[in-house]
N, C-alpha and C positions, 0 to 999 in steps of 0.2 A: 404771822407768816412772812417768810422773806425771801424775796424774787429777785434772784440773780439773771440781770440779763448779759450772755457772752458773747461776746464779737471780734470774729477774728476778720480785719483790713489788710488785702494785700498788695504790696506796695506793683508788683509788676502787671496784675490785671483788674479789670474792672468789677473786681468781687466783693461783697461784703458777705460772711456767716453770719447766723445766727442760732444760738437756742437758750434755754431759758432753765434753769436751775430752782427745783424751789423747796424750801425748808421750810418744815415745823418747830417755829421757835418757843411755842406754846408749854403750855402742860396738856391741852386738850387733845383729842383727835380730829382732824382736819380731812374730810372727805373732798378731792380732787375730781370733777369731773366733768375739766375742760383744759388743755394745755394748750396750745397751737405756739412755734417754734417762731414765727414771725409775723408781726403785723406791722402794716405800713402805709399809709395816708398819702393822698395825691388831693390836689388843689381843684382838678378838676374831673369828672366823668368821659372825656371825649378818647376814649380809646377802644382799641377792640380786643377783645379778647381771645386768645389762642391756646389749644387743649389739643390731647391726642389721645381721644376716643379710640376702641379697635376692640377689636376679639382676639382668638385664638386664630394664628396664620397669618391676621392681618392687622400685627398691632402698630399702634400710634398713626395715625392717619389725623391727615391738619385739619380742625374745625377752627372757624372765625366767626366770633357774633360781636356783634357791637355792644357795649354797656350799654344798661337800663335801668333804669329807678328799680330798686331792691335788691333781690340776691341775687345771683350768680355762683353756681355752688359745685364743685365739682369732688368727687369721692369713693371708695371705697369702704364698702360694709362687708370684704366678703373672706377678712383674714391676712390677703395677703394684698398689693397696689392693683395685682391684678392685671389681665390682657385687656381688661375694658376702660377700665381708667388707672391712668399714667402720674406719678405725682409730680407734675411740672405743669406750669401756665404762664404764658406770656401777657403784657399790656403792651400794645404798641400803639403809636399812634398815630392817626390819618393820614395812610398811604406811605407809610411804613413799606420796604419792601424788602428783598434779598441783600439791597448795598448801600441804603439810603433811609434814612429815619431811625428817632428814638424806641427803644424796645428796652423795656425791665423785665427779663426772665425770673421766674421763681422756680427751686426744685427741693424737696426732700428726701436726703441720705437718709430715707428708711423703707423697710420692704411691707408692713403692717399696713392697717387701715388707716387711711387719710382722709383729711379735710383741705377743700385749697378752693380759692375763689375771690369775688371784688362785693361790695357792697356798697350802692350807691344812693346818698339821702336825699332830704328833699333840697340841698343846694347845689344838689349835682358836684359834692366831693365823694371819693371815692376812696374804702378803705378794702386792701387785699392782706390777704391771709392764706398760710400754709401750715399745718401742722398735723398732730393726730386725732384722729375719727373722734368724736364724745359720745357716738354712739355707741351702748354696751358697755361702757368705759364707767370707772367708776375704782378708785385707786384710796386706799385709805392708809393717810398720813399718821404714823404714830408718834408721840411726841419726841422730837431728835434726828429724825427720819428724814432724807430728802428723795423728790425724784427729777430726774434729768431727760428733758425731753431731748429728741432725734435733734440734728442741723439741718438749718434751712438755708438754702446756698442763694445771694441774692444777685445777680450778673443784671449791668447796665450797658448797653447797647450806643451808641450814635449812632453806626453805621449797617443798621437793621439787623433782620435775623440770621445773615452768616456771620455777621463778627461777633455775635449775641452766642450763638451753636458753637464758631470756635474757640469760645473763651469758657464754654463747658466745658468740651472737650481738651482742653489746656487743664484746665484744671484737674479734671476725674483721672486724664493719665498720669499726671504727675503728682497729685498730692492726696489722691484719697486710693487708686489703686497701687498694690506693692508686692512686694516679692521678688523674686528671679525673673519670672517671666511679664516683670512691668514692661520692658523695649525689646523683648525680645520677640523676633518672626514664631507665630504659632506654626505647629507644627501639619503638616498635610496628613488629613486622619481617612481612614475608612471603617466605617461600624457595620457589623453583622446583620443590623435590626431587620434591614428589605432582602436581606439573601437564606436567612435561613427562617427568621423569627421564632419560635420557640422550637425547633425540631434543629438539632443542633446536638454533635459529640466531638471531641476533640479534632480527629481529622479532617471533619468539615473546615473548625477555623482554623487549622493549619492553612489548610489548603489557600484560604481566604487570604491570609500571611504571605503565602509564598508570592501567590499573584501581586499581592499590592507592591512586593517588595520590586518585582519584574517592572509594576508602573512607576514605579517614582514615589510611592506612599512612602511617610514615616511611621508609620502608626496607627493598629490596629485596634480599637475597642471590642469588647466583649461587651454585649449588651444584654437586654431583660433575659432573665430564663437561667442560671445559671447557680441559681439555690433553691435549698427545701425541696418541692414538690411540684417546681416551677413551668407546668407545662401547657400553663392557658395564663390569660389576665384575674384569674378567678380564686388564686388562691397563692399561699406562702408567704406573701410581702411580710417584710419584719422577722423570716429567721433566715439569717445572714450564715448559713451554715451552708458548704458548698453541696451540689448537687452529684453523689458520686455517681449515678447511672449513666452521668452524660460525661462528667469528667472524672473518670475514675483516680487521676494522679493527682487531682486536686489542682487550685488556681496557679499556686507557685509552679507545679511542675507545668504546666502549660504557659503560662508567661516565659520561663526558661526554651521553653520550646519556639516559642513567637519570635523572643527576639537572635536566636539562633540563626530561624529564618531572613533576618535581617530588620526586622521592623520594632517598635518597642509597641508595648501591651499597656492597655487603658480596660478600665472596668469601671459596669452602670449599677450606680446603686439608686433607691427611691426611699431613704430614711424615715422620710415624716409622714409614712401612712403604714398601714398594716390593713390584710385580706384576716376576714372574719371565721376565713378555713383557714389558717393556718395555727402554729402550735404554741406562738406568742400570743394570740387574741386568746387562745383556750389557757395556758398561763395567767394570762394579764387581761383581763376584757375591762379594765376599769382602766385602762392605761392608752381607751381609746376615749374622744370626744362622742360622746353617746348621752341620750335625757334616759337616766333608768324609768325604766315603766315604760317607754316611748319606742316605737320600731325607729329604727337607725336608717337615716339617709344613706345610700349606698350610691357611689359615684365608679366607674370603671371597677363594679365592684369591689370596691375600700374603702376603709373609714380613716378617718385621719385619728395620728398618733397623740397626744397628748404633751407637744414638747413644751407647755409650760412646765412639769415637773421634773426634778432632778434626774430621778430614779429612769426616767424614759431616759434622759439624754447621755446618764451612764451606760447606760446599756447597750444604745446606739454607736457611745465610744468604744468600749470595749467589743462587740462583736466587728463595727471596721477596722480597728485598729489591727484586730488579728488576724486579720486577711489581707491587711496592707503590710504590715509587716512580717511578714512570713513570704513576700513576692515580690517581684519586681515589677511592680507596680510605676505608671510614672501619670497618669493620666483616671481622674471622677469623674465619670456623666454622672450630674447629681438632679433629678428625676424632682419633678412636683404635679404631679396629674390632677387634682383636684384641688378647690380650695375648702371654705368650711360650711357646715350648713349647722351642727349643733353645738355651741358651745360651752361646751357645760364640764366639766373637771370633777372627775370621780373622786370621794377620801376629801374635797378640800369641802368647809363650809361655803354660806351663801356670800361672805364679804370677799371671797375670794373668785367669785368669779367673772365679777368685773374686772380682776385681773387677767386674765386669762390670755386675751387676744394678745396683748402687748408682749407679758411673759412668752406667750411660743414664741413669739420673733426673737426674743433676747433669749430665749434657749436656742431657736436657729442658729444666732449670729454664735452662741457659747460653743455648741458642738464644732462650725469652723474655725471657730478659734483653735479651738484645741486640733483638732486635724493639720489645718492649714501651720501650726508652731510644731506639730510631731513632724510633718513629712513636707517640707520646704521644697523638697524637688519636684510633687505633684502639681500639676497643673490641674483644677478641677474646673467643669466645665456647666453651668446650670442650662438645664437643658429647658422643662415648659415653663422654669421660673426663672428663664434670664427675656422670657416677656412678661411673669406672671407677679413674677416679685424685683421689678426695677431696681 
């Protein structure tokens, strides 16, 4: 087996990347099930450690304990990084503060299950680590095969935790976020969700249009309720087919009509789940994460989608694609309500579903790809997963 490790040095801030490449040079098969993206050794224990525990409403909130002989282990098992745990951690050390002391940040560019923490022996050296979850994991290398774990972004401090934050923030605007709207002023938006909520017909969000355009708004969303059958949280998710009782002239002709009004039109989609009434789950019920034989965890009434599998994430392209283009469309609330409770992959055998966790995220990130290279003017916006999935 051969472990490529990659490291990108950059000359203007105090960054180092990392992750870790690894091949089966074998003829054998090589079962993987452990990767973590960076590991890294300290001389000594005397530091504290800093996390951003939170929920949902109130995420990343600063926790500080001091290192301890053992572990130190902070994670996600739940699909995605999650509102509860964050994947970043700091070492800083005693009396460290906002403008004053050494601080080594760690963080991982990935939105999946993570592993990150310190480990400290009995001579009081201290070894921290960030990477992906090994729980549920379990990756089988074929001979020829490689797999590429996430980057682990490593930022070194003197001058405590602000010059530590803005040497993140240097970096995530300039070298990892992209597009049009990298420097550009977002736009002042108003969304329908607290004025109408699902009781909603055209002239309603007109009307909505007309007033923002009177306030100063740029830009109006179209939020949940606007396909299928969609007139509670209890059902349709996953058919992306417009709702004509409420909008009879269909999306296009009402985006035409919004930005008439003066304002430009954004629309909310929730891709990666599907309601167990609707016409996709009666279609495809193997195209959700469900244990056959087993009752299905129901969360905001929904199951999550299946986006390890191709055939999901075709389909997901193909039904936005043709509603983004057929309108003028400039703006995604891109929706993630729940995380995962079964994970199990209908059609695939058992070696594959220790795959499973990792593939949704790399079908996550495939579907943005592919949207984000279609329609370059869109601004998309993650709405419970810009806490949920960091």
């Amino acid at each position: 087996m051969k472990v490529i490790l990659m490291y990108t040095v950059y000359k203007e801030l105090d960054v180092i990347t990392r992750s870790v490449k690894i091949r089966n040079e074998s003829a054998e098969r090589i079962r993987l099930e452990k990767a973590v993206s960076a590991s890294v050794d300290f001389e000594t224990s005397d530091y504290e450690l800093l996390d951003l525990p939170g929920a949902w409403g109130r995420e990343r909130h600063i926790e500080k304990t001091k290192l301890r002989s053992g572990i130190q282990e902070l994670q996600s098992r739940r699909g995605a990084s999650s509102h509860q745990m964050n994947p970043f951690f700091a070492l800083a050390e005693p009396g460290a503060g906002e403008d004053r002391g050494k601080v080594y940040g760690f963080a991982l560019v990935y939105s999946g299950n993570f592993t990150a923490g310190a480990e400290v022996d009995q001579i009081f050296q201290t070894r921290a680590w960030i990477g992906l979850n090994g729980y549920d994991f379990s990756w089988l290398l074929e001979s020829g095969e490689t797999f590429q774990t996430p980057e682990a972004v490593m930022v070194y401090s003197s001058e405590g935790f602000g010059k530590m934050s803005r040497t993140f923030h240097q970096l995530f605007r300039t070298r990892l976020v992209r597009g049009r709207y990298r420097d550009e002023v977002r736009p002042i938006l108003a969304n329908n969700w607290e004025a109408t909520y699902f009781d909603f017909d055209e002239e309603k969000i007109l009307g909505l249009a007309r007033t923002a355009k009177e306030l100063g708004i740029e830009l109006l969303v179209l939020d949940d309720g606007w396909f299928g059958k969609r007139n509670s949280d209890t059902c349709s998710l996953g058919d992306w087919y417009v709702n004509k009782e409420k909008l009879p002239d269909g999306i296009a002709a009402l985006a035409q009509k919004v930005n008439e009004a003066g304002v430009k039109f954004g629309l909310w989609f929730e891709p990666e789940m599907v309601s167990p009434d609707s016409d996709l789950y009666r279609a495809h019920p193997d195209w959700a994460l469900v244990i056959p034989g087993r009752q299905p965890i129901r969360s905001r009434s929904q199951l999550v989608l299946d986006m390890s599998r191709e055939d999901v994430t075709d389909y997901l392209t193909e039904r936005i694609c043709d509603i983004v283009e057929k309108a003028d469309i400039q703006y995604i609330k891109w929706d993630m309500n729940r995380t995962f409770s079964e994970v199990f992959s209908n059609g695939n055998d058992r070696e594959y579903q220790g795959k499973v966790c990792h593939k949704y995220i790399l079908g996550v990130y495939e579907l943005y790809e592919r949207l984000t290279s279609r329609f370059p003017h869109v601004l998309f916006e993650s709405c419970a997963s810009g806490g949920a999935r960091f």
